[in-house]
N, C-alpha and C positions, 0 to 999 in steps of 0.2 A: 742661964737666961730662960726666963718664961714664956709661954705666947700668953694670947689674950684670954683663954679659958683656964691658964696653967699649966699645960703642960710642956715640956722641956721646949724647946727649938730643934728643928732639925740640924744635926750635924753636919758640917763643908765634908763631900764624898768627890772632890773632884778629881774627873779619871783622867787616863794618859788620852793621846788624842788617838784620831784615826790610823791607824796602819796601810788600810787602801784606801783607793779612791772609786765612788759610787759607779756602779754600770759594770764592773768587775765580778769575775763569778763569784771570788770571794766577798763580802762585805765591811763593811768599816769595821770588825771585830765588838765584843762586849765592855764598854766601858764600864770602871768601878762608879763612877755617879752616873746614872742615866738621865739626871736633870742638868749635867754641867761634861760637855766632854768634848777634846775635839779643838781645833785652831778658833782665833776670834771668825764673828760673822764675815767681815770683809772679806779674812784671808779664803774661808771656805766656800763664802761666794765665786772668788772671783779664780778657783780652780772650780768650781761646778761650771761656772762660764763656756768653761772649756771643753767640757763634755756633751759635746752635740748628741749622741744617743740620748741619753738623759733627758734634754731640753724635747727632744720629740716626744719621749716616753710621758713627758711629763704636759706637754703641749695638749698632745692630743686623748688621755686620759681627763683632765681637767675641764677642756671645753667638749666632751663626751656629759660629763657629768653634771655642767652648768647648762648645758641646753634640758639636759631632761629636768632638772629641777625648775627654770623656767617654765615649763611645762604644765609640768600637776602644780605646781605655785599658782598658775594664771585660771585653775579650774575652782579653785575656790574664793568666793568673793568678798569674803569675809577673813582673809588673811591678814590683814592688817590689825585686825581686832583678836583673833589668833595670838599673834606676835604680842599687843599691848598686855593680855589673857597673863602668856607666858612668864611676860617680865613683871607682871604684877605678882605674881605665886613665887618667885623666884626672891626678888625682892624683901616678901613677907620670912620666907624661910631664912633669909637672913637675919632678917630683926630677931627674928625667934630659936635660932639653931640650937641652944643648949637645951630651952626647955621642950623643941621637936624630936630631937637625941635621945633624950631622957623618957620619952613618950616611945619612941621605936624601939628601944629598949624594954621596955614593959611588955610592949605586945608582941614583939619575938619571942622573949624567955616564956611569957604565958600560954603560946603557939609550940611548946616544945625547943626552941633554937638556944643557942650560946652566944652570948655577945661577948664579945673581948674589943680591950681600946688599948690601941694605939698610939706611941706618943709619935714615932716616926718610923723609917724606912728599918730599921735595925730592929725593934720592938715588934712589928709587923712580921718580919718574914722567921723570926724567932716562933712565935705562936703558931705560925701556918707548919714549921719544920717543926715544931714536937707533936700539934696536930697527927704529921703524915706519918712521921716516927711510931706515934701510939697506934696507927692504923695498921700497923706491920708488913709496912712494903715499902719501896724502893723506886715506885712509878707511879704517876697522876697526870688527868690528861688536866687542857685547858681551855677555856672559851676566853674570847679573846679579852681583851682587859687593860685598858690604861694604867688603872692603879698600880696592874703589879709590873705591869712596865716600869711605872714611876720609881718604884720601891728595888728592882732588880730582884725580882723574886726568885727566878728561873734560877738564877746564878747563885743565890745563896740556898736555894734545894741542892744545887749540885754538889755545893761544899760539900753539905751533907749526906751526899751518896744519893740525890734522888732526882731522877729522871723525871722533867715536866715536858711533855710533849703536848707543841700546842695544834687545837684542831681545828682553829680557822684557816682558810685556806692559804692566806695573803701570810696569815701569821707563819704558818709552817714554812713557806717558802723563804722568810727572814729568817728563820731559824735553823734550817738547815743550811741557807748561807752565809753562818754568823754573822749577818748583816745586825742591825738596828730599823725600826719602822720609821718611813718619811712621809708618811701620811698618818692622819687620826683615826680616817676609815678604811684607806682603803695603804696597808704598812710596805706593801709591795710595790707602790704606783711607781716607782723609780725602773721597775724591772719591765721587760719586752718576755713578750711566751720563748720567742726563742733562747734568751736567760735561761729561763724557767724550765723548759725543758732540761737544759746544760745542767741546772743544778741539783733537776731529780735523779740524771740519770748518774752524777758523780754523787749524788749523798745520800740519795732513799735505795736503800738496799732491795727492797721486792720493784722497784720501778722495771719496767718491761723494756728490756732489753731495744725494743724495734718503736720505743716512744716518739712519735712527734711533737710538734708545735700547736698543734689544731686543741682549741681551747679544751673542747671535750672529754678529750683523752687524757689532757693533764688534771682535770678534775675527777676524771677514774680512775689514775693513777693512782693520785693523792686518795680518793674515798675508800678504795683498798685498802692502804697502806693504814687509815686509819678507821679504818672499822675494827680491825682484829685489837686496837688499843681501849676502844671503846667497850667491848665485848669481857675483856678480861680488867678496868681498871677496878681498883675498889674507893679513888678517890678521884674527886672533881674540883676546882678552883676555877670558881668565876668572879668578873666583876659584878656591878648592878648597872644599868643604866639610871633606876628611881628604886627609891624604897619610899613608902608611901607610911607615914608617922602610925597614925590612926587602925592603921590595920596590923603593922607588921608584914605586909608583903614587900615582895622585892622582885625587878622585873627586870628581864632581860630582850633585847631585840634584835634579832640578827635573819638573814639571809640564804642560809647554807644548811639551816638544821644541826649543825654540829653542836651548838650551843643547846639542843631541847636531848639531844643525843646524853651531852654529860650532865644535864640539869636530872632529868629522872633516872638514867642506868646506873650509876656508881652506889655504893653504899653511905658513903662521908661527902656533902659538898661543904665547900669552904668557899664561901664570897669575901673578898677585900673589897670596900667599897670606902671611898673617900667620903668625907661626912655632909659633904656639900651637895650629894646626889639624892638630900631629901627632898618630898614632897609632903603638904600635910593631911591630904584627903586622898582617897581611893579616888572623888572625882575627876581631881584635879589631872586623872591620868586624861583622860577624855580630849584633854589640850596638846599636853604633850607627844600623845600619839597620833596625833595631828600634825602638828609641826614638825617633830622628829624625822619621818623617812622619807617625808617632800625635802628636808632642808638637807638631808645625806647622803639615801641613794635615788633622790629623786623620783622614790614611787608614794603611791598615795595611803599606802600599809606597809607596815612589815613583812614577808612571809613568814616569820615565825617568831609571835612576841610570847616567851613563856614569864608566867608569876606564880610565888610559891610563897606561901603562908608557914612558916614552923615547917614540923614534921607532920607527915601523914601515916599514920599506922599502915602498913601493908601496899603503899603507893608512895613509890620511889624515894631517893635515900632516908634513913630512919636516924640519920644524925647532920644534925645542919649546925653548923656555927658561922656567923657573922662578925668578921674583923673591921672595927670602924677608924678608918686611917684620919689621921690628924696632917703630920708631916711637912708643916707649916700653913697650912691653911685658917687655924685660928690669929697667924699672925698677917696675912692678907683682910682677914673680916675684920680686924682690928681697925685698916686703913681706911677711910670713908671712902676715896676717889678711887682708890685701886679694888674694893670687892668686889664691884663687878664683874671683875672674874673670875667669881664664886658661879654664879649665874649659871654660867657655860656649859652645853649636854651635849657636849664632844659629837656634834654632826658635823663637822671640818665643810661647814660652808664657805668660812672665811677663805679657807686654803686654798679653796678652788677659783674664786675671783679675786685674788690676790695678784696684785703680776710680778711683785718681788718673788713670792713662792712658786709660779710656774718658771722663772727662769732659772732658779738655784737648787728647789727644792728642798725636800724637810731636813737631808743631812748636816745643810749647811749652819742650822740653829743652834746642833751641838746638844738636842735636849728631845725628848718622846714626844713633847709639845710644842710642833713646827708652828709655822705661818701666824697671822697675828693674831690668835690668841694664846700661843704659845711667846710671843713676844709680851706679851702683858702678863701673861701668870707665870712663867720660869724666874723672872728677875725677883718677883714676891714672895714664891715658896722658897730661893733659895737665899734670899735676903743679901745676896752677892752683887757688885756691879758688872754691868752687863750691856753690852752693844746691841742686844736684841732691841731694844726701843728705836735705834737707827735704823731699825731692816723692815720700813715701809715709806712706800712715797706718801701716805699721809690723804688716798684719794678719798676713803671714806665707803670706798663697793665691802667690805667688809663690815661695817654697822648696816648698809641696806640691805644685805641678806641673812643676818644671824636672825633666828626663828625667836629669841630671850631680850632680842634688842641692846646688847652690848653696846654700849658706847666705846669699841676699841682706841677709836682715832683720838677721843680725848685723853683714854688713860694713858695711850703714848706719850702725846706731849705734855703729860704729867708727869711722866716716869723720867721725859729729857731735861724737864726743869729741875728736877731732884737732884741729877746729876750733873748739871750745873753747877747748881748751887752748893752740890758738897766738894767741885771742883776751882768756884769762886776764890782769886785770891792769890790763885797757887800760880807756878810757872808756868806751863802746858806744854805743848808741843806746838810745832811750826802751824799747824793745821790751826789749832787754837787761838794763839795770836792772832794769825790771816783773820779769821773769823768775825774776832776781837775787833781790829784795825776796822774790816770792812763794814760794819755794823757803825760804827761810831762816822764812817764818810760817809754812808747811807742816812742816817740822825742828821748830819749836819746840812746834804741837798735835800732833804723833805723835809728842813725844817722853814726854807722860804721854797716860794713859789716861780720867781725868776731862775735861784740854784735847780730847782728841780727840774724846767724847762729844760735848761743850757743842760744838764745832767742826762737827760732822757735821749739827746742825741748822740751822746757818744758812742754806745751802743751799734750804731749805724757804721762805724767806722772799720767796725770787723768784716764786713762784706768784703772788703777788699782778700781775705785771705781764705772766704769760703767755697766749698765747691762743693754743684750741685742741689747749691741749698743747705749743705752741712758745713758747719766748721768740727773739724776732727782733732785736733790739737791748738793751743794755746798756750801762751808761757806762762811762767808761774808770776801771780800767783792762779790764774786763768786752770791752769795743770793741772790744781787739786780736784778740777769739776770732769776736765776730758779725759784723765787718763782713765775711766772710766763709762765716762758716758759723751755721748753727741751732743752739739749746743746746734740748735735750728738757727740759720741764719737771719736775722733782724732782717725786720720791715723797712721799706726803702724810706716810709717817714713814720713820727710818732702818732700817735694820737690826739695830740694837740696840735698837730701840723694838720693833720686833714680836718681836722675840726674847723679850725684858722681856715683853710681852705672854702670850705665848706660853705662857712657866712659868708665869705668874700664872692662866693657865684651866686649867691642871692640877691 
């Protein structure tokens, strides 16, 4: 099977599921697909339910991070035209990806660099491992990186004898607790310091004996532990945030410094960058870096945005190659309603005013890319069916705050009519039916206006078994709604009763 540019389709890698459950020192373990792993949404949801740490960890990190974006958001007045900026440049890179490809191309190799193409996750991390091979060693550090999340990088270096130690902070912390990341930015948000404490002082070998919890200390810990990696590696593997067509640069944005640490000291960087992280002007950075660390970590800059052109004789590494990951994403650009999320520059604003993702969090998706844009882009690159298009209430705070203007909420209910309609026909399940049934007695009282009156009061009749204001249970087919969720107890009349009323005190 082809995609749209030609090249192969990514291959089904789906893994076994989780072994533990989140909040645990140890973590869900390394699944063999890191886009597909893990029990469906529901079931994973509704054991994340359970875990009240979590839900705090997860509570109070997300509305930490939505007030400050709030924030520097409300400082610029011109945000809205910002955002329009955005998804107009994003937009264009689409129409144009092959011949901008083809263009970044040119001006890497002429900058000194190595492009190499990817058709998928297996072709990808083949290249990066004879890469590290010819480099004659055994260890490479890493700035932190969705792609090679995507791709299982980590894991197929170890096949091959080779040690990737990653130097984000959040990322280290997932990694020495074979966890998986549940966030986009921030891979740890699942964990509380006192975790993190627990897990430096059973998995980082130099961690100091008399460690506490006090945030500091575990960021001295960790910066120890990873200096002397940075000091002696001879290779580096990053993602891009942007590669910018026109020039051949490629830029990186981060927090911590670790990332400008392995961008200039190693001798070989190796960037995997998905193809969609183009841009096609140097200026067009001027927007992006705008929008970017308002929409992620809520500040109005990056602390450390590094870009690097080719090689530079005598100024840091002196061999650069550039891996351009495919991996289904020619077959997403393919789809008219679904590319937009191609769009997406991974600032996980969504995730954070999501309220499906603060109550379950990222493990529960089963995929590197939680919350909903990880609902819209995992079912596309993995061309699989998938329950992630159910796991939003459909409010819409996620197209108000992505910085590219995603229309999430429609690609949703895109992605549920698809599966519909390739479900059309068939038998279903009890759930499906009910559905089926109540859809068609809803058509028939909205189809007159008397039915619909006499209809609208029934409703009223449930007070009788509520309390408090809540109705907590209901019989089936009622059941399929509460054994999950609370029904607010109905109004003592409808709205066409107080209306009725209304004219009649006149």
């Amino acid at each position: 099977m082809s995609t749209f540019l030609g090249m192969p389709a990514a291959r089904d890698r789906r893994g076994p599921g989780p072994d533990a459950a989140p909040g645990t020192l140890s973590g869900v373990g390394r699944p063999e697909d890191p886009l597909h792993w893990g029990a469906s949404f529901p079931d994973a949801a509704k054991a994340a339910l359970d875990n009240g740490q979590l839900r705090r960890n997860l509570g109070k990190a997300t509305s930490t991070i939505r007030t400050k974006r709030a924030r520097v958001v409300g400082e610029v007045p011109d945000w809205e035209a910002l955002r329009d900026a955005g998804s107009a440049v994003k937009t264009d890179v689409m129409a144009r990806l092959p011949e901008l490809l083809e263009e970044l191309e040119r001006n890497v190799t002429a900058r000194g660099g190595v492009v190499h193409w990817a058709r998928d996750a297996a072709e990808a991390n083949r290249i990066v491992a004879d890469l590290v091979r010819a480099r004659d060693t055994d260890e490479v550090v890493k700035v932190k990186s969705m792609a090679t999340q995507e791709i299982g990088l980590n894991e197929a270096l170890a096949e091959e004898g080779i040690a990737a130690v990653e130097t984000d902070l959040a990322e280290l912390i997932v990694q020495l607790a074979d966890d998986m990341p549940s966030h986009i930015l921030v891979p740890a948000i699942h964990r509380n310091r006192t975790e993190i404490r627990d897990i430096f002082l059973e998995r980082m070998a130099d961690a100091p004996p008399d460690l506490t919890d006090v945030p500091r200390e575990l960021a001295m810990a960790a910066r120890a532990h990873l200096r002397r990696k940075f000091l002696s590696a001879k290779v580096a593997i990053s993602g891009a945030n942007f590669a910018v067509a026109d020039t051949g640069t490629l830029a990186v944005v981060e927090s911590e410094g670790n990332g400008r640490m392995c961008l200039t000291m190693p001798e070989t960087l190796i960037t995997v960058m998905g193809i969609e992280k183009l841009i096609p002007t140097f200026d067009d950075l001027e927007v992006f870096l705008q929008l970017l660390p308002r929409s992620s970590t809520g500040e109005r800059m990056n602390p450390y945005t590094s870009m690097w052109t080719g090689v530079t004789p005598g100024d840091g590494p002196q061999e650069f190659h550039l891996v351009l990951l495919d991996n289904g994403r020619t077959k997403v650009l393919a789809d008219e309603a679904g590319r937009a999320a191609l769009h997406c520059i991974r600032c996980s604003a969504c995730l954070n005013v999501c309220p499906v993702y603060e109550r379950v969090g990222g493990h529960a998706y089963g995929s590197v890319y939680p919350g909903p844009i990880g609902a819209i882009l995992t079912p596309q690159l993995t061309g699989e069916e998938s329950d992630l298009p159910y796991a939003s209430t459909l409010c819409g705070a996620c197209y108000e705050v992505c910085p590219v203007k995603i229309d999430i909420p429609s690609i949703l209910v895109e992605l549920r009519a698809r599966e519909v309609s390739m479900t059309a026909g068939s038998a279903g399940d009890t759930a499906d039916r009910v559905w089926s049934a109540a859809m068609k007695a809803a058509s028939f009282a909205m189809a007159d206006g008397a039915r619909f009156r006499r209809a609208a009061r029934v409703p009223r009749l449930l007070r009788a078994i509520s309390r408090n204001g809540v109705i907590r249970k209901l019989p089936f087919p009622g059941s399929l709604w509460t054994r999950s969720r609370d029904l607010m107890e109905p109004p003592k009349q409808t709205f066409r009763d107080w209306w009725d009323g209304r004219e009649d005190q006149r």
